[in-house]
C-alpha positions in Angstrom: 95.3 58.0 8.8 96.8 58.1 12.4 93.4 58.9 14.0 92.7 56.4 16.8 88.9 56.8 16.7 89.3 56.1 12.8 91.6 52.9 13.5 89.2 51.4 15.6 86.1 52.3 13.4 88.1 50.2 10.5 88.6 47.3 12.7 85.0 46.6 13.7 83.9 47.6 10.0 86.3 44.4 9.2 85.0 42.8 11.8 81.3 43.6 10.9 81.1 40.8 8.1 80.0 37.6 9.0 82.9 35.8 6.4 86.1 37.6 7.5 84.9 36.7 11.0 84.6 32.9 9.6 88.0 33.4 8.4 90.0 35.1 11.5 87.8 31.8 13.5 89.5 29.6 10.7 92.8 31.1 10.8 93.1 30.6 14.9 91.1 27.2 14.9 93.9 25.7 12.5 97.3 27.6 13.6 97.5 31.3 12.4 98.8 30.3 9.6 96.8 29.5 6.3 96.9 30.4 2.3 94.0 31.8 0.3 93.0 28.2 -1.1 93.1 26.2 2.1 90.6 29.3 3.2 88.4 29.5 0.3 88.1 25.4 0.5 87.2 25.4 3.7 84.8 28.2 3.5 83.4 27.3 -0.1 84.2 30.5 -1.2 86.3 31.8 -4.6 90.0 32.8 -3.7 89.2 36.3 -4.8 86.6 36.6 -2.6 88.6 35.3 0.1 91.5 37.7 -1.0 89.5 40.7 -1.0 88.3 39.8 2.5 92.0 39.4 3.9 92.8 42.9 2.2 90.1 44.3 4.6 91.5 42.6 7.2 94.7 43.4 6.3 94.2 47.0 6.1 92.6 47.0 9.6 95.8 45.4 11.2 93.6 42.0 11.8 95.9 39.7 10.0 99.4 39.4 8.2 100.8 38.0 5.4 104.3 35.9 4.9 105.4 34.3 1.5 106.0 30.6 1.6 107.3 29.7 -1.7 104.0 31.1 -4.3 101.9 31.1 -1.7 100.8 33.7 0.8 100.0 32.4 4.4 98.0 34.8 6.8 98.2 34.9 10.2 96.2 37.1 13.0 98.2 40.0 14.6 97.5 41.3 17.9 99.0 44.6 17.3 96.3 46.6 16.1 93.8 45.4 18.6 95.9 45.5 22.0 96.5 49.0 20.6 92.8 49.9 20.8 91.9 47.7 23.7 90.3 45.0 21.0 91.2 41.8 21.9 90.0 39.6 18.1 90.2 36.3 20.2 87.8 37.4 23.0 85.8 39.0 20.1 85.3 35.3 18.1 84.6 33.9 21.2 82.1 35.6 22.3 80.3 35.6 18.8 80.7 32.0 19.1 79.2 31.7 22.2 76.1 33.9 20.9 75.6 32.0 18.1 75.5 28.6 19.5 72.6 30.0 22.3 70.4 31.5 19.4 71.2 28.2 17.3 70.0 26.2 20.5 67.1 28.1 20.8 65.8 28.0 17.2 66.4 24.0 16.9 63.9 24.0 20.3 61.7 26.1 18.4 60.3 28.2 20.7 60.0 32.1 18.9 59.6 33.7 21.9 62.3 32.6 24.3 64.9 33.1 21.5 64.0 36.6 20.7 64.9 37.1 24.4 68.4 35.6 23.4 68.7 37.8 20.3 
């Protein structure tokens, strides 16, 4: 489908699961380029479950694949989100930069003051 509202609904759907955004954080923390087993290692996750989550990601233009011998090795594309104004890497930082506040927060434990975060 060539519809640009229904591109960019698919690419924060992919982006709307917390493990494909551990992977696209894991792809560009160690190179753009890993396979499915260095993934699922890393995450603790089955390599099916790590391949259906590239194929979503795949499918939304997140990430590509090359062949290196029996192995696929993914890497994040740009394409699909310059396209859309989307920029992934802003996206994952941001999130990062989210997470770490409400984290801080909780390990303070004070409820209030980190609903205010959230």
């Amino acid at each position: 489908m060539n519809n640009p509202v229904y591109n960019v609904a698919e690419i924060f759907k992919a982006l709307s699961d917390a493990t494909r955004l551990k992977i696209i954080k894991l792809i560009l923390a160690k190179g753009n380029n890993l396979c499915v087993g260095m993934i699922a290692h890393k995450l603790g996750i089955s390599q099916p479950a790590v391949s259906q989550h590239l194929k979503v990601l795949k499918n939304a233009g997140l990430v590509a694949a090359s062949r290196a011998g029996f192995h696929m090795h993914y890497n994040i594309t740009d394409e699909a989100g310059k396209e859309y104004g989307v920029d992934i890497r802003e996206v994952v930082r941001k999130i990062d930069i989210e997470f770490n506040e409400v984290a801080n927060c909780e390990l303070k434990g004070n409820k209030e003051q980190c609903d205010e975060v959230n």
